[in-house]
N, C-alpha and C positions, 0 to 999 in steps of 0.2 A: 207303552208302545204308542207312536204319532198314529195316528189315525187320519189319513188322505180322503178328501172327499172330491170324490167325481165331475170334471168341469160338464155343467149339466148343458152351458149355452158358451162356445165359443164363437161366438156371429160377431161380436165388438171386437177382436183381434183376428177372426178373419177378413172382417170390413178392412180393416187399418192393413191388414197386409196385402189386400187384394187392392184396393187404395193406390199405395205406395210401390205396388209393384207395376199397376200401369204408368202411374207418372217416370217412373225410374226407367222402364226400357224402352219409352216408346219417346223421353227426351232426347238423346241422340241423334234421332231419325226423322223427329219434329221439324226439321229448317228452325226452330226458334234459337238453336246453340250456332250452328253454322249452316250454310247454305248449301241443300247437296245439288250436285251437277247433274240430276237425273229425277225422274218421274220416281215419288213415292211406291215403290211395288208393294204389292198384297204381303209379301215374305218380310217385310218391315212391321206389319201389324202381327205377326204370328205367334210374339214372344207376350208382347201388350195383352192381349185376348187371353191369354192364362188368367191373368188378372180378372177380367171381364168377365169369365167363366163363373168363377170364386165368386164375383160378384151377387150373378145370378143366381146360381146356388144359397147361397145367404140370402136374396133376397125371395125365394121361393121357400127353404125352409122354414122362414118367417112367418111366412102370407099361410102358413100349412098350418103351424102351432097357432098362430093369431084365431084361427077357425075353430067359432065355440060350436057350433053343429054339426048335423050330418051332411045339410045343406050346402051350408057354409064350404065345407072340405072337398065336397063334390064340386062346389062352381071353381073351388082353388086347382085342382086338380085337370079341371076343364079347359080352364084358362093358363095352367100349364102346358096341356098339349097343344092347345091351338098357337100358343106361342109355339113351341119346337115346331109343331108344322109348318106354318107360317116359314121359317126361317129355313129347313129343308127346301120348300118350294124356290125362294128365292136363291137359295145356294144353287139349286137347280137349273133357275133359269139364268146364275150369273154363271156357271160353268158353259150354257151357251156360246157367252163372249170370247171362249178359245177353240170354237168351231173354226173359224181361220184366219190367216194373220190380216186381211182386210177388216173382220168383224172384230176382232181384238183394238186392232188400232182407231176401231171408229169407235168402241166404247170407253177407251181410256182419253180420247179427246174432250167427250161430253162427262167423265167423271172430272179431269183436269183440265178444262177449258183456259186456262192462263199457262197451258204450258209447251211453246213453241216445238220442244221434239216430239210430241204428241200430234199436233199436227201436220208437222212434217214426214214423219213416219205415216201418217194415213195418206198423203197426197204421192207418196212412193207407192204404196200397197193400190192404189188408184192407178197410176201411169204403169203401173207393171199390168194391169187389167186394159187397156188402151184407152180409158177415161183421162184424157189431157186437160179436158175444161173443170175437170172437177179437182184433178189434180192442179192447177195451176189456181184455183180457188183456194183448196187446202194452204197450198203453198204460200199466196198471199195473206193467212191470217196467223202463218208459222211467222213469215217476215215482219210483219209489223211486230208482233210480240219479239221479237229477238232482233234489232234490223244491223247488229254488227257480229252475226252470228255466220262465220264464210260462208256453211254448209247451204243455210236457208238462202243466202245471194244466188250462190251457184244454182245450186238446183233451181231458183226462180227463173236464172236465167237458161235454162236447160231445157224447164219447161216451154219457156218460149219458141226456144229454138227449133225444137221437136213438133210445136202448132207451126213452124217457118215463120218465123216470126224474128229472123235473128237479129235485125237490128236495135230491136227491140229488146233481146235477151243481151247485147253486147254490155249496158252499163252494169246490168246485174252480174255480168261475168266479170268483170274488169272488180268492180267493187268485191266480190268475194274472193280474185284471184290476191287482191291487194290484201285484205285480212288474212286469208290464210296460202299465202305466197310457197311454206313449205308443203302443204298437202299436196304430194303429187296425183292422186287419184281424181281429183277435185279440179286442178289446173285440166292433166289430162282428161278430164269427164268435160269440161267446156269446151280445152282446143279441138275436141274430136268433133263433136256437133258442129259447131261454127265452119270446119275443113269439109264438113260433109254438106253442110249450107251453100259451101262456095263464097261464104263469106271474109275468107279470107285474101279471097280475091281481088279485095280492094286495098290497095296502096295504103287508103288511110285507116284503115283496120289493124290493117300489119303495123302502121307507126304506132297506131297506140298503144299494140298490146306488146311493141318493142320499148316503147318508153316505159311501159310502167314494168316488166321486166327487169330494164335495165337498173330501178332503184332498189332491186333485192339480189345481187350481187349473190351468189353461192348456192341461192333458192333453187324449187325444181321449179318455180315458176321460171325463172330465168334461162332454167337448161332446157323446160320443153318448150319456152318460145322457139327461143335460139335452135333446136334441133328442126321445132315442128314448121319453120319458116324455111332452115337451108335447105331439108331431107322429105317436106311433106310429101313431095312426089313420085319418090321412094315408095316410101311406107304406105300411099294416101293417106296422110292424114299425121297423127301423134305412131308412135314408132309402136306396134304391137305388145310389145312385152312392157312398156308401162301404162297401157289403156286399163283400165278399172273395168270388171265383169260387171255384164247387167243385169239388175234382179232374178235369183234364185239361177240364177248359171251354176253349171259345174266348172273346176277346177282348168286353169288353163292349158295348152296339149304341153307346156315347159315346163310344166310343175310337177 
């Protein structure tokens, strides 16, 4: 009869599988294989951290048999909970940062400071609080990091708008109307401000934001030129039912 003897230390093949099992799920999600279109979220680490776990585990089991005293075992065991503590606390205080969507968006800025919707999403969660100057700061360090990104033109120019400032906002409007010509929310979110400026009032306003209209042919830029110029006095302004809600609104009365 074979006689099985008992694996007394499996740490070398849980190493190796706790190992390989972070590299393997948390490559995907790395940017190193392809470049995702979005801020790394927490829910991307969730699967990786099993790993990490395994990790610690093995390396705590370790540090426990390595302990030829009583001493020794005690300080292991000390230094395992102040570790768990330690890391309660900080879980603690990083469940804070979803006290609300302003304190959210301002710690995922300073955890991803290279990452343009990061701080565009703060300089929004800012002008919905009526912070313009801080919001048009945020807004200018979303731009630079992204500067042929429509959303960060527009909104830069929006922000200005909004300080009156619109002639000033007009080339940021024009330039993000130009990249992203089909976003009607986005056309519509500029023409409304500018019509509310009164700066549409100028003859050479209207040509320009008919000329650059005119080279996107089938766009909603080109249809709420062309409406928001013949009918603005109609509607004041971009025709209701395609103006874009503003931060944290309810549902339109059409909907």
């Amino acid at each position: 009869m074979i006689k099985v003897e008992p694996v007394r230390n499996a740490s070398g093949p849980l190493f190796a599988l706790a190992t390989a099992w972070i590299v393997v799920s948390y490559l995907p999600v790395s940017n190193l294989i392809i470049l995702l279109p979005t801020v790394r979220a927490e829910r991307f680490w969730y699967f990786p951290a099993v790993g990490s776990a395994i990790l610690l585990g093995v390396g705590f089991a370790s540090a426990f048999r390595a302990s030829r005293s009583e001493l020794g075992r005690k300080l292991t065991i000390a230094a395992i909970a102040l570790f768990a503590g330690f890391q309660c606390i900080k879980a603690r205080l990083h469940a804070l940062d979803y006290e609300n969507d302003l304190t959210f968006w301002n710690a995922t800025r300073k955890a991803v400071p290279r990452s343009a919707k990061a701080h565009l999403n703060y300089s929004v969660m800012l002008g919905a609080r009526g912070d313009l100057l801080g919001r048009l700061e945020s807004n200018a360090v979303a731009l630079r990091l992204a500067p042929k990104w429509p959303m960060a033109n527009v909104y830069m120019g929006d922000t200005l708008c909004r300080l009156h400032r619109a002639s000033e906002a007009l080339p940021h409007y024009l330039t993000g109307f130009g990249l992203g010509s089909s976003d009607m929310g986005l056309v519509a979110l500029g023409l409304q401000c500018l019509w509310d400026e009164k700066e549409l009032d100028e003859k050479a306003v209207r040509g320009e934001l008919q000329d650059l209209a005119d080279q996107y042919p089938g766009s909603w830029l080109k249809y709420l030129v062309d409406d928001t110029l013949a009918n603005g006095d109609e509607y004041q302004g971009v025709n209701p039912k395609y103006r874009p809600r503003g931060y944290n609104e309810g549902p339109k009365k059409d909907e």
